[in-house]
N, C-alpha and C positions, 0 to 999 in steps of 0.2 A: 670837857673834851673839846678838844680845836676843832673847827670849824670844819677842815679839812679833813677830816679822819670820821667824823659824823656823815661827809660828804659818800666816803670812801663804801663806809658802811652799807648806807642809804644805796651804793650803786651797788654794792656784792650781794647785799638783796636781793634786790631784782634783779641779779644776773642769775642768781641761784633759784628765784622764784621761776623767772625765765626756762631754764633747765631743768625744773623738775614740771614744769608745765607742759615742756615738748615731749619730756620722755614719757611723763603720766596720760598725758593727751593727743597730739599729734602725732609722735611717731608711730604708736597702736593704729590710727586713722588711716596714715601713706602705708603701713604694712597693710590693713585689710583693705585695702583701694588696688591696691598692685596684686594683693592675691585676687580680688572679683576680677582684677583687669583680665587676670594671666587665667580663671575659671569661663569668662566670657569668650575669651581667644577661644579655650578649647574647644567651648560649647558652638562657635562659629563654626569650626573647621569639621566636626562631629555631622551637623547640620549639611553643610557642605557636601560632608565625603555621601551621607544618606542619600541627601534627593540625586547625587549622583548614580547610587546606585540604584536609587526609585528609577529611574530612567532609561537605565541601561537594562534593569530587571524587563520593564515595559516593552523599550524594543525587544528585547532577546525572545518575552512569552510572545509575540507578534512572531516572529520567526517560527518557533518552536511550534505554534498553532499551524501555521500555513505548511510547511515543511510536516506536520503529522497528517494535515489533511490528507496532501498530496502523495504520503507515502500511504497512506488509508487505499487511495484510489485505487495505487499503480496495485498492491498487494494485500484486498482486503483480509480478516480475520475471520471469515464464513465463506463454505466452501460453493454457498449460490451459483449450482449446476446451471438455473436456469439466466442467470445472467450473464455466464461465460458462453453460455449458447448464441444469447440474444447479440452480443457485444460482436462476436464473431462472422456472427451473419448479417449484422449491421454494417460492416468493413467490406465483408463481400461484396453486398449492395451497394457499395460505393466505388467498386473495382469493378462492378458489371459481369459481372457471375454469380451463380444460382450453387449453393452444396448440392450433392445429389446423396450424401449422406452424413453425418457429423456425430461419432460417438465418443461422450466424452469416458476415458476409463480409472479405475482406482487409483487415489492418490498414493503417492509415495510418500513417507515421512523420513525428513532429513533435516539435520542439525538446526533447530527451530520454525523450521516451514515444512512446508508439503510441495509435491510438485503433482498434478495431476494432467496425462498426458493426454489429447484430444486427435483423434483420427478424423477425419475433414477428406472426403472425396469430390470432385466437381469437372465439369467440363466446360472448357474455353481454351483460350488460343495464350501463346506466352506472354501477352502485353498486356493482358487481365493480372495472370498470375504474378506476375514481375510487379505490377501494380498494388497487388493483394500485397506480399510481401514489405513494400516499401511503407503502407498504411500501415500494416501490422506492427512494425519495428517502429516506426515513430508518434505511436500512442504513447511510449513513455521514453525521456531523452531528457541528456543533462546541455541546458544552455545558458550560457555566460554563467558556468559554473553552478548553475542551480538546475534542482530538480523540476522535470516539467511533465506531468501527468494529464494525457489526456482520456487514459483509459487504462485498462486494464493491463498488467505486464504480459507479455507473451514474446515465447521464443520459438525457434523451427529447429525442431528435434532431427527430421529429417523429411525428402522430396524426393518424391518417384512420379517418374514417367510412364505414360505410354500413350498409345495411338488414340486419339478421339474417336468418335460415333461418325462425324463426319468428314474423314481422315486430315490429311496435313492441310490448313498448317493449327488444325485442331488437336488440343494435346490433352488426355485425361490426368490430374496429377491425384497424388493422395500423400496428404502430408500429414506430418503427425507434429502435433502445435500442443509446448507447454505452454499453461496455467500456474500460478503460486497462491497459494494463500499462507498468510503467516500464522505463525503458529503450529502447534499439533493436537489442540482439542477435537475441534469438528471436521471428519475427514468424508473424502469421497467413497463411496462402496462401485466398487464393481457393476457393471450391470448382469440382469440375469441372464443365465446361461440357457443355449435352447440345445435340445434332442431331439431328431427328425427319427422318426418312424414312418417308414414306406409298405402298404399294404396292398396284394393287389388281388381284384375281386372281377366278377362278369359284370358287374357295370364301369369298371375304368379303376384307374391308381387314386388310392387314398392317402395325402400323407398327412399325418398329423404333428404340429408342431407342438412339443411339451416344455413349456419353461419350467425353472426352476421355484417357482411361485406354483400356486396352487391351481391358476388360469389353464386351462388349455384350449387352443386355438384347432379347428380344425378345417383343412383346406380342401376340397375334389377337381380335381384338374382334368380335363379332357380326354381322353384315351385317342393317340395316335390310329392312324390306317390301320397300320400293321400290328398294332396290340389289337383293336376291333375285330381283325381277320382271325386273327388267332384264338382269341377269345368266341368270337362267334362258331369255331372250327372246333375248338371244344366241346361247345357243347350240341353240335350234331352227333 
């Protein structure tokens, strides 16, 4: 065989060893290297988009927390008579006015709350109660778009006038101031009801006050001149 054609051989060879070495070896290799590539990418951007929303989950329960606090305050889930009492006449106290009476009455239930209405009497001059008012309303307020609770919500149902103890420019008012609590499990009751009975006897007027409870209170009040005379005239 010529020289050349031995040559030829010896190169088709290894061109063919060549070729069946890339395809048996190397090409398998760059195809599993480009899928790990193209599996790692994924796993990057996977990674990625998570702690993304690890973050945003974080802020958002940080909102979610402060924003329930704050709605907790303005509109607890417990109808705590004695803290819408206390709240009330705390704001008073800071308006420079005294209640001279404060009854809170049965709550209402309405589309997932309650509303329970509060009758509040007192005497002072209009710059207490203009003042009272203005504290009342700005216990709870929306600023720079966010909720701001400094107390309990309440609204003014309604404001009556009249003349003070120690006239103008002294004014008695009686407002009637809602409450909310959310919800409609645990509600306000009514308070109890009184019946007066008036009795009248030779030692003076008896009245007895009878709640609706089992209690009964009893009062003797002084017998006037002219009940005295009369009753004395009696019993001659």
């Amino acid at each position: 065989m010529p020289q050349s054609a031995q040559i030829a051989i010896a190169v088709a060879a290894l061109l063919l060893l060549a070729v069946i070495g890339y395809f048996a070896l190397v090409k398998p290799q760059k195809s599993k290297a480009a899928s790990l590539t193209t599996e790692i990418a994924a796993q990057d951007n996977q990674i990625t988009q998570a702690r993304a929303l690890l973050a945003k989950a974080k802020n958002a329960q940080k909102v979610r927390v402060a924003d329930l606090f704050r709605l907790t305050k303005a509109m607890p889930d417990q109808p705590d008579e004695a803290g819408i009492v206390l709240e009330l006449t705390n704001v008073a106290r800071q308006s420079g006015i005294e209640f001279e009476s404060i009854a809170p009455q049965a709550s209402t239930l309405l589309s997932g709350y309650q509303v329970v209405p509060i009758t509040v009497i007192f005497d002072g001059n209009f710059f207490q109660l203009t003042d009272f008012l203005f504290r009342l309303r700005n216990l709870v307020d929306v600023r720079r778009g966010a909720l701001a609770a400094d107390g309990r919500l309440f609204t003014v149902d309604s404001v009556q006038f009249n003349q003070g103890k120690l006239k103008f420019p002294q004014v008695q008012a009686t407002l009637t101031v809602d409450a909310y609590i959310y919800g409609t499990g645990a509600t306000v009751s009514a308070p109890p009801q009184t019946q007066a009975q008036t009795t009248a006897g030779s030692s003076g007027t008896t009245t007895t006050t009878t709640p609706s409870s089992t209690t009964t209170t009893s009062t003797t009040t002084t017998p006037s001149a002219s009940a005295t005379s009369s009753s004395t005239g009696g019993t001659n």
